[in-house]
Backbone as CSV, one residue per row, in Angstrom:
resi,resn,N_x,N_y,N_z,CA_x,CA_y,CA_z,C_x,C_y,C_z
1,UNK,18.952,57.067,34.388,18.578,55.642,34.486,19.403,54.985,35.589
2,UNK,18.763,54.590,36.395,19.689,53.940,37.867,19.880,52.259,37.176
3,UNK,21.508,51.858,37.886,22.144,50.640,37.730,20.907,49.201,37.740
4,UNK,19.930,49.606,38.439,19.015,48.391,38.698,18.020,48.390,37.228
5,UNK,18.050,49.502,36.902,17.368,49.668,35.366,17.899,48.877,34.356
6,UNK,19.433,49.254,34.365,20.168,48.651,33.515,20.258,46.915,33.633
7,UNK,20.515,47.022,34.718,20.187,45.527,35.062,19.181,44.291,34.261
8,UNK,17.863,45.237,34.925,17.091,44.645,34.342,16.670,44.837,32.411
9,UNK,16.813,45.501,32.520,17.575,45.103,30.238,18.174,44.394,30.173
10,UNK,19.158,44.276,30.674,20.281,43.514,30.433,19.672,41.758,30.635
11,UNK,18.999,41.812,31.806,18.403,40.774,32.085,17.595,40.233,30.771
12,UNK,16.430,41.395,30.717,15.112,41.141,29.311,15.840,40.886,28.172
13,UNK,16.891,41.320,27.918,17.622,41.204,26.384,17.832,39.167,26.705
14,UNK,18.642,39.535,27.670,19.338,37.935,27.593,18.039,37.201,27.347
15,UNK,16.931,37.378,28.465,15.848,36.399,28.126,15.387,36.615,26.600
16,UNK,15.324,37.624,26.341,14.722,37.294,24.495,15.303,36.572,24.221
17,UNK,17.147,36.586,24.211,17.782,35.958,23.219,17.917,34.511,23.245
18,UNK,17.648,34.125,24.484,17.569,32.879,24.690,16.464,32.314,24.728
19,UNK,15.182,33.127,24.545,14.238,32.513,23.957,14.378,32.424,22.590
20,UNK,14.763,32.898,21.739,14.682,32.756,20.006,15.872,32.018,19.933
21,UNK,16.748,31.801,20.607,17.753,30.478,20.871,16.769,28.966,20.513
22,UNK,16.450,29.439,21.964,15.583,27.981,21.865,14.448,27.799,20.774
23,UNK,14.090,29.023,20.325,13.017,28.404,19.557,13.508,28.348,17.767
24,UNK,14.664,28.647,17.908,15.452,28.427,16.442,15.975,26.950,16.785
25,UNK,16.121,26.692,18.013,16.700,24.815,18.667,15.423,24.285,18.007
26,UNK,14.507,24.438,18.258,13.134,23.980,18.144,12.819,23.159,16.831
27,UNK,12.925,24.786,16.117,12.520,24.658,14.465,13.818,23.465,13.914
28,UNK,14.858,23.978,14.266,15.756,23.142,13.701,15.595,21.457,13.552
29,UNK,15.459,21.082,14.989,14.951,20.046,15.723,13.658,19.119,14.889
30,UNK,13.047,19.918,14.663,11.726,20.157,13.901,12.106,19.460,12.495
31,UNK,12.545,20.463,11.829,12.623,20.191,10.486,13.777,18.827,10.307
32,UNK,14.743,18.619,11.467,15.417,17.428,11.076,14.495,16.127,11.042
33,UNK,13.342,16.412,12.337,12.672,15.197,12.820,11.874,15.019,11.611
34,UNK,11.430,15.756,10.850,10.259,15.608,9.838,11.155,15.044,8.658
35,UNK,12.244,15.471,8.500,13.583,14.992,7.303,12.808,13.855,7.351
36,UNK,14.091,13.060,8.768,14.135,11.744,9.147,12.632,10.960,8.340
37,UNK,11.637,11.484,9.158,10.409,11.126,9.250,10.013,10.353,7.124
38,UNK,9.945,11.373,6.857,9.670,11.272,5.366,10.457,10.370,5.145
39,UNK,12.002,10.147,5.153,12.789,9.653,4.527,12.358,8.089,5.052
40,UNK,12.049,7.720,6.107,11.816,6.459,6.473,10.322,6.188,6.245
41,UNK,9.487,6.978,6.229,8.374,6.763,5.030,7.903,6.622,3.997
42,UNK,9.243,7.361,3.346,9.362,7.841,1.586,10.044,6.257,1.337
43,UNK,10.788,5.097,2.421,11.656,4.278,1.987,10.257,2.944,2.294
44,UNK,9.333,3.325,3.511,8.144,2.166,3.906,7.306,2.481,2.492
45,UNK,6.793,3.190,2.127,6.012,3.094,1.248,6.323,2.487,-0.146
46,UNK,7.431,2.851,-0.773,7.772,2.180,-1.608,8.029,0.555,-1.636
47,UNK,8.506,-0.109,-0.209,8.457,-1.386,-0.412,7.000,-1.722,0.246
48,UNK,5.845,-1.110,0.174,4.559,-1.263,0.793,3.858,-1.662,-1.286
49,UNK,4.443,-0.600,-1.399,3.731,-0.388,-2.995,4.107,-1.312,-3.725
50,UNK,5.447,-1.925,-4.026,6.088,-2.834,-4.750,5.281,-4.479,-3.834
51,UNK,5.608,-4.456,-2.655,4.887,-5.833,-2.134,3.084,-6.172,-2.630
52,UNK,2.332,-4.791,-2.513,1.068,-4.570,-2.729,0.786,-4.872,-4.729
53,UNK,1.716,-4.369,-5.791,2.176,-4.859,-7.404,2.099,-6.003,-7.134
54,UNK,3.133,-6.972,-6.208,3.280,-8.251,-7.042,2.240,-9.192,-6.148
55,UNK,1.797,-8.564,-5.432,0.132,-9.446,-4.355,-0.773,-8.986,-5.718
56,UNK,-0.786,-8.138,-6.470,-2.164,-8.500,-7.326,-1.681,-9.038,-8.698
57,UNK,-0.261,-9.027,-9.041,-0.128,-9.963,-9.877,-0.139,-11.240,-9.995
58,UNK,0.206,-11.857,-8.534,-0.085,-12.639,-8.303,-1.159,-13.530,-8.225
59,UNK,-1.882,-12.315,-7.841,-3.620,-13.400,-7.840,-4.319,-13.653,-9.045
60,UNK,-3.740,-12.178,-10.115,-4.349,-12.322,-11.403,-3.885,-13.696,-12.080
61,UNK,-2.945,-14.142,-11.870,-2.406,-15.201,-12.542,-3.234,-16.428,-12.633
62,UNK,-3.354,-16.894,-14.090,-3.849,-17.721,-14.356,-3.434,-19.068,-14.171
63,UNK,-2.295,-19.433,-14.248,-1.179,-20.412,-13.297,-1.811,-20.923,-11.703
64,UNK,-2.308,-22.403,-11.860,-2.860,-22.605,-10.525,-1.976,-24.461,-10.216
65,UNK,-2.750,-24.780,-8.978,-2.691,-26.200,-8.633,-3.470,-26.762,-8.166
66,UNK,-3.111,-27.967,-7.917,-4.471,-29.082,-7.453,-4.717,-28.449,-6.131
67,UNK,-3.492,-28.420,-5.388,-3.588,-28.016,-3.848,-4.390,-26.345,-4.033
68,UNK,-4.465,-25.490,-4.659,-5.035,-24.543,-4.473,-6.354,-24.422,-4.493
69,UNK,-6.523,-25.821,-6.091,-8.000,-25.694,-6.354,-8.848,-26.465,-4.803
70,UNK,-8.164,-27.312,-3.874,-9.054,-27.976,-3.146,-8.829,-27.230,-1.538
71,UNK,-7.587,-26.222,-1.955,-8.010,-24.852,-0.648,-9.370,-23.883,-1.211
72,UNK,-9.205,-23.802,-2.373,-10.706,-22.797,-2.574,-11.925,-23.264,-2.198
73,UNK,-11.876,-25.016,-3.012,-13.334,-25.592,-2.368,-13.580,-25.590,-0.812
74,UNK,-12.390,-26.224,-0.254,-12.532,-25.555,1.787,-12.937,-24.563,1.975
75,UNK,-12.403,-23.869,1.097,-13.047,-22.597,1.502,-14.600,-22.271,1.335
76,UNK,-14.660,-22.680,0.255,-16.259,-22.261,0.143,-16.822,-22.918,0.982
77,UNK,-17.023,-24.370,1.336,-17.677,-25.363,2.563,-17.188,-24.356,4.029
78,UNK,-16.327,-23.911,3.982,-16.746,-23.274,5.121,-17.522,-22.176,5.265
79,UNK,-17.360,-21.241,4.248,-18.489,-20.040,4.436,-19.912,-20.743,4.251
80,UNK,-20.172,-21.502,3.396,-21.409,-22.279,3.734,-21.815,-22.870,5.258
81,UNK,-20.909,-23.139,5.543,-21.238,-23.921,6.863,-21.567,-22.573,8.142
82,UNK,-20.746,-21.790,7.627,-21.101,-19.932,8.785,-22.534,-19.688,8.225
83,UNK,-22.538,-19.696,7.202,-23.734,-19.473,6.415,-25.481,-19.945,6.843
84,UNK,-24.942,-21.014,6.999,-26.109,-21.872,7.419,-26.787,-21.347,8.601
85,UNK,-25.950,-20.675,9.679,-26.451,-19.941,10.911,-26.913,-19.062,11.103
86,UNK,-27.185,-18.089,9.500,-27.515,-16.940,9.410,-28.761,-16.781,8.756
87,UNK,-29.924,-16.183,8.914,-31.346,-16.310,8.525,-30.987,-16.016,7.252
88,UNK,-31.692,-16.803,5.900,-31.728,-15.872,4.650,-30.613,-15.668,3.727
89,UNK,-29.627,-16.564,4.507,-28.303,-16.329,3.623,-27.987,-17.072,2.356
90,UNK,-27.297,-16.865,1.469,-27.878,-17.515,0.071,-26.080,-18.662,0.446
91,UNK,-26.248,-19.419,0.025,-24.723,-20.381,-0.071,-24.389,-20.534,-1.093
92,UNK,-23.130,-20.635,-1.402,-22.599,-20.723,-2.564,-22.916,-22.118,-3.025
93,UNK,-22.765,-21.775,-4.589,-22.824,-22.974,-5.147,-21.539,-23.754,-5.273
94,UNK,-20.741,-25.028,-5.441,-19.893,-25.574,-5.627,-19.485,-25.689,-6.925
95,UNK,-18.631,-25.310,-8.060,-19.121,-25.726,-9.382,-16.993,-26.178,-9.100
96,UNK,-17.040,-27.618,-9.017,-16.060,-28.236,-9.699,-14.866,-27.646,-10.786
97,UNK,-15.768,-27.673,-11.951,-14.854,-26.611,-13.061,-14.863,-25.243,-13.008
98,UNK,-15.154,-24.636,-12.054,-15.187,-23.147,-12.268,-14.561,-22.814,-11.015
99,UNK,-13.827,-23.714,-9.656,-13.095,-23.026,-8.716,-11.783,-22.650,-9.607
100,UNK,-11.310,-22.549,-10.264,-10.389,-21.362,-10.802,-10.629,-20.353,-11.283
101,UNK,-11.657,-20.016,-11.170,-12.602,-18.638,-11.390,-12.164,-17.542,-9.986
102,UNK,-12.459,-18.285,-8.879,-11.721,-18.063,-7.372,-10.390,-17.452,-7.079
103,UNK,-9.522,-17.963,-7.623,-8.175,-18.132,-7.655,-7.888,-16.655,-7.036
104,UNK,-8.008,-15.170,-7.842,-7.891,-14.335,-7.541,-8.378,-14.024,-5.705
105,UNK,-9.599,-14.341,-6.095,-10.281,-13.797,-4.194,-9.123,-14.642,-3.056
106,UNK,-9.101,-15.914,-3.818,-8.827,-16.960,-2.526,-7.287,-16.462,-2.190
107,UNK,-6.100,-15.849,-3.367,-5.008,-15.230,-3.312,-4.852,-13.768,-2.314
108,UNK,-5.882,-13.079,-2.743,-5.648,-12.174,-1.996,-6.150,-11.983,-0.484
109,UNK,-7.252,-12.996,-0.143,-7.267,-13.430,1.046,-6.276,-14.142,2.051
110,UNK,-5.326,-14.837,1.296,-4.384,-15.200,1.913,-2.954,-13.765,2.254
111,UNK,-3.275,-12.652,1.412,-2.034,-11.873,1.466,-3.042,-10.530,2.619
112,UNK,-3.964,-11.019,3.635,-4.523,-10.144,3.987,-3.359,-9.514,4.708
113,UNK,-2.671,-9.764,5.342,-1.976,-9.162,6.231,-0.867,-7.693,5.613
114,UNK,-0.868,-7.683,4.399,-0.005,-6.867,3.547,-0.837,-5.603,2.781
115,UNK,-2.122,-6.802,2.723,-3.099,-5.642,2.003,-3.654,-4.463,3.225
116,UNK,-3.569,-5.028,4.462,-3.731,-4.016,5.530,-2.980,-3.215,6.121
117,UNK,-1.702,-3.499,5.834,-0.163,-2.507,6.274,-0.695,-1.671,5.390
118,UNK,-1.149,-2.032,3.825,-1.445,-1.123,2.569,-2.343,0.222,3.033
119,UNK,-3.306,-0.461,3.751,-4.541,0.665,4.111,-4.198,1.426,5.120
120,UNK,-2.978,0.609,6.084,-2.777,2.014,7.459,-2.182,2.882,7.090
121,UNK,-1.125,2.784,5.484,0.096,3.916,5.875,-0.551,4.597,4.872
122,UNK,-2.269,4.838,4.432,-2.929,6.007,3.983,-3.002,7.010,4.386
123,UNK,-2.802,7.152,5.477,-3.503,8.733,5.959,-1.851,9.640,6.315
124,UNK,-0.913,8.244,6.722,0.481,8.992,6.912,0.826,9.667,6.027
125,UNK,0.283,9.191,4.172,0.698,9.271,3.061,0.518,11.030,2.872
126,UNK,-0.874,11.050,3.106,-1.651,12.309,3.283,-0.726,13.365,3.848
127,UNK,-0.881,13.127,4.730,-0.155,13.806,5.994,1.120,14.525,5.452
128,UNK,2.502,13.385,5.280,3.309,13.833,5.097,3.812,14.366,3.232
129,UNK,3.150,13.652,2.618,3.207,13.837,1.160,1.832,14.635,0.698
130,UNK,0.719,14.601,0.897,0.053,15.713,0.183,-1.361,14.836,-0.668
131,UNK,-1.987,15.325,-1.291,-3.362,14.947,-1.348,-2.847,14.076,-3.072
132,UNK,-2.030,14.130,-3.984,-1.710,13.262,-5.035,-1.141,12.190,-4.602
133,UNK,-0.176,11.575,-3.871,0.354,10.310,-3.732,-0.906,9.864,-3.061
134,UNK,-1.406,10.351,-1.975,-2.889,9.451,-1.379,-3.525,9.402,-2.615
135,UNK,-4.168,9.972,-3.735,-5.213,9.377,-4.582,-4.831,8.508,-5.479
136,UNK,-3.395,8.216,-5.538,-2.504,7.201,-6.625,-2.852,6.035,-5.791
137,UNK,-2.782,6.055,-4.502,-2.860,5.068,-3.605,-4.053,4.209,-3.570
138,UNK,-4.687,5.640,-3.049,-6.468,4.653,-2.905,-6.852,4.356,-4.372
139,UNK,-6.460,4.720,-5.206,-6.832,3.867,-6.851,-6.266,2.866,-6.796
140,UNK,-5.405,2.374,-6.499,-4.304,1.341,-6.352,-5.014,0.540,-5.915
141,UNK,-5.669,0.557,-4.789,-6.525,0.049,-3.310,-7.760,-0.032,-4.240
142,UNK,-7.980,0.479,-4.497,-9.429,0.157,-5.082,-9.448,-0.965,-6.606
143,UNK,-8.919,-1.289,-7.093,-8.589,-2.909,-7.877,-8.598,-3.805,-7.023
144,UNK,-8.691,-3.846,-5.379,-8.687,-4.874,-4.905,-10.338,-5.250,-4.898
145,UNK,-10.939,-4.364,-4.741,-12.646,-4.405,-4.907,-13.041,-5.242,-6.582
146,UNK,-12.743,-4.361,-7.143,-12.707,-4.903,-8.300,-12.323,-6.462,-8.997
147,UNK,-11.114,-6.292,-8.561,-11.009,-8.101,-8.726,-11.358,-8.831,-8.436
148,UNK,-11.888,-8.473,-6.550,-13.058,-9.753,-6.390,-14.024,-9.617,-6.799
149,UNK,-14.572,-8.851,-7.058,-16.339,-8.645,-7.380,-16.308,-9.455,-8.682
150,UNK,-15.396,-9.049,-9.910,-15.125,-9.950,-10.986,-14.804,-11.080,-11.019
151,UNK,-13.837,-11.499,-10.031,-13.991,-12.854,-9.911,-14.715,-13.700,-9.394
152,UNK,-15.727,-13.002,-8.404,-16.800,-13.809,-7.911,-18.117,-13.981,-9.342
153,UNK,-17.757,-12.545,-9.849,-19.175,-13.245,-11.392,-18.604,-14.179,-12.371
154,UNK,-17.413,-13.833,-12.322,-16.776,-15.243,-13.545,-17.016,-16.447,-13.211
155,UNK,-17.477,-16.669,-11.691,-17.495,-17.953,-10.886,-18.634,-18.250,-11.472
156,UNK,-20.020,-16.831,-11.725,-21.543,-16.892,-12.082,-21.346,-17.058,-13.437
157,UNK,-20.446,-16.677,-14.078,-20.539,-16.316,-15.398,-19.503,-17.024,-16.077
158,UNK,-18.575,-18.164,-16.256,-17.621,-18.461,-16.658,-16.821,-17.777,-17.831
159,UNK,-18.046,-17.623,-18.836,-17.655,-17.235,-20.208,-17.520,-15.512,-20.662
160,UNK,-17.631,-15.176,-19.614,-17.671,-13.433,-19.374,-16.452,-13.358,-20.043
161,UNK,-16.107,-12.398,-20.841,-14.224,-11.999,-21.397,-14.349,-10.419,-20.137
162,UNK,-15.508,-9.517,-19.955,-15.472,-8.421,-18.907,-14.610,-8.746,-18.069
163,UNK,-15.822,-10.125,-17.435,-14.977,-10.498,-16.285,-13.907,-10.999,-16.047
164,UNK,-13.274,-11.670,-17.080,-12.059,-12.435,-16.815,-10.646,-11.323,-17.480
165,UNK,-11.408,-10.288,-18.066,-9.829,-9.238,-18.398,-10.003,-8.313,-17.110
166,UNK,-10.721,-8.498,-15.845,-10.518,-7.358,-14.558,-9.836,-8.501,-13.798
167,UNK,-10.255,-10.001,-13.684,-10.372,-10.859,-12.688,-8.617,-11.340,-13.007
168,UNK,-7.885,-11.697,-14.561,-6.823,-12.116,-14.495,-6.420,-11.085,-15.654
169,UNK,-5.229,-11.652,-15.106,-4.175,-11.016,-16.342,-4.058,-11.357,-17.573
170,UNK,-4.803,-11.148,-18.782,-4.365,-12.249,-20.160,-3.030,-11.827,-20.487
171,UNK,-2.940,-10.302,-20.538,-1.205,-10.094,-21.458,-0.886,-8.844,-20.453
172,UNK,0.264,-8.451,-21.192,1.254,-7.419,-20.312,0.477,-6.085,-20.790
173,UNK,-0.188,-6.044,-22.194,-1.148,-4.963,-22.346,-2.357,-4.822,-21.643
174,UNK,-2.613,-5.682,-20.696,-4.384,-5.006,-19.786,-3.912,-4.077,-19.133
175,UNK,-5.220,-3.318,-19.093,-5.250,-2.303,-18.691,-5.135,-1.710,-17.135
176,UNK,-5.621,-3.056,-16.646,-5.242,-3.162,-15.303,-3.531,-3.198,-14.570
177,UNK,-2.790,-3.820,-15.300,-1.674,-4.447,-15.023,-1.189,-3.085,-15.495
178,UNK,-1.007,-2.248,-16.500,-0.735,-1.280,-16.828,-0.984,0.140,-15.738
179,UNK,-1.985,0.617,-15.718,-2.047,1.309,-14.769,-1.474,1.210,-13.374
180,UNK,-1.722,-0.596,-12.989,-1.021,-0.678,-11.290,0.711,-0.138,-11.904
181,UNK,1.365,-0.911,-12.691,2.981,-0.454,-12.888,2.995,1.365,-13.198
182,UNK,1.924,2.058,-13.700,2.189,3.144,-13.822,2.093,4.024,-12.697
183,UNK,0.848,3.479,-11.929,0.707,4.284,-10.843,2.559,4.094,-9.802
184,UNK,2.792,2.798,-9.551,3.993,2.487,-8.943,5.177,3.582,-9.520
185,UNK,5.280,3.558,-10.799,6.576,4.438,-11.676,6.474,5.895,-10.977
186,UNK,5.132,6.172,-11.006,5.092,8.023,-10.906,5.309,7.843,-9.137
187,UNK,4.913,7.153,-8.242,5.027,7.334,-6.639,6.752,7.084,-6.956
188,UNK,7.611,6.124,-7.036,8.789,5.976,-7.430,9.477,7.392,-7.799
189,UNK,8.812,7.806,-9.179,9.988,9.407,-9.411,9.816,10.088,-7.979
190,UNK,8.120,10.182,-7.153,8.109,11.045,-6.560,9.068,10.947,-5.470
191,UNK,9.148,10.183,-4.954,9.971,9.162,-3.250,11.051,9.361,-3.561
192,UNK,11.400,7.919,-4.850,13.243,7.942,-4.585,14.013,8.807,-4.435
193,UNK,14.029,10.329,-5.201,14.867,11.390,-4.509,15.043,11.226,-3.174
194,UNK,13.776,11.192,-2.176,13.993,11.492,-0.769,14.661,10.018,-0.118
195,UNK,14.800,9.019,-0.036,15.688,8.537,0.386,16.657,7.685,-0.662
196,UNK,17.229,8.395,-1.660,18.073,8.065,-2.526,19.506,8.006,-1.832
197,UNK,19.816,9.288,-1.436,21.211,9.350,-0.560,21.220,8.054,0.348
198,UNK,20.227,8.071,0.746,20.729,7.285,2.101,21.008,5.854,1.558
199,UNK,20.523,5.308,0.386,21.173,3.897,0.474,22.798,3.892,0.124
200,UNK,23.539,2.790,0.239,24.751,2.637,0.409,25.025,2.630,-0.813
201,UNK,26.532,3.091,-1.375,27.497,2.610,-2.215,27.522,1.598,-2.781
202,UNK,26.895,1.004,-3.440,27.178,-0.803,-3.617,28.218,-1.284,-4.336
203,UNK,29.494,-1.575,-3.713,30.935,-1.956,-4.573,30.637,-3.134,-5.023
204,UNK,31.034,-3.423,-5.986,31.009,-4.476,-7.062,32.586,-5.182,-6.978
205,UNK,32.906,-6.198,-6.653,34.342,-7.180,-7.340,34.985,-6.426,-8.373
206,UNK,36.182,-6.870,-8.151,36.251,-6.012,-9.423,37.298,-7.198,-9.862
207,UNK,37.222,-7.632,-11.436,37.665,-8.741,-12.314,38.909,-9.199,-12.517
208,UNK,39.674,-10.117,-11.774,40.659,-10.235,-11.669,41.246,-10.713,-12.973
């Protein structure tokens, strides 16, 4: 075997090794970035989920005001008034005693901006967590359908009990209110492990 032989081994070895160098840099690299990744997802989602709980408890609430009841009626005069421009379109009726029937729709229309952070970080959910936290999710997401559709017939229907145990909250036992806190509990066991470490120490005073 002549010196230029050797050479070149010597050469091919080094290049392997510094290719599986780099590509153990890689993986490493890799698996920290995806850590990170989760952990600051595993920490967005949970305050996505908890903000998204108290936006539909909120609307369920039967607790209203004058100022709300005469933002709902604006409201309706205005979709009437879009309304009017459109061939065939039916307008709402006005019923005085029954805009707190509303309350729910007109609430969660105002929290649109939260309910849509809700719907983008679906597919991340997927992605990085797996096909069960997405279907806890989109069930979650899907009571928002529900509550309005119910609260728009309670508007038709005042005296409905259907409609008014989907549309509000009567007690801490509906079934609605129950499931949203359960679905929240089980995403919770699943997450908090992953960014548990990272929150801080929290020292407390201590009693002089």
């Amino acid at each position: 075997m002549t010196t230029g032989s050797i050479a070149d081994i010597f050469t091919a070895l080094g290049t392997l090794a510094m290719a599986f160098m780099a590509g153990s840099a890689i993986r490493a690299w890799r698996k920290e970035y995806l850590g990170k990744k989760q952990i600051e997802l595993a920490s967005e989602i949970m305050i996505i989920v908890m903000d998204f709980q108290d936006i539909i408890i909120s609307a369920r609430n039967h607790v209203t005001s004058p100022m709300e009841l005469s933002e709902i009626r604006n409201w309706l005069c205005e979709v009437n008034t879009r309304k009017q421009n459109i061939p065939n379109s039916m307008l709402w009726p006005i019923y005085e005693d029954r805009l707190a029937c509303l309350l729910p729709i007109h609430r969660l229309n105002k929290s649109s901006e939260t309910i849509e952070k809700f719907s983008e970080i679906l597919n991340k959910c997927l992605i990085y967590f797996g096909e069960d936290i997405y279907k806890l999710l989109v069930e979650m997401y899907s009571f928002l359908g529900k509550i309005r559709q119910a609260s728009e017939m309670l508007y038709e229907n005042p005296n409905n009990l259907e409609f008014e145990a989907i549309a509000f909250a009567n007690d801490i036992n509906n079934p609605i209110s129950k499931r949203i806190f359960d679905i929240g509990e089980e995403i919770k066991q699943n997450l908090e492990p992953i960014y548990k470490d990272q929150q801080i120490k929290w020292k407390k005073l201590k009693k002089s």
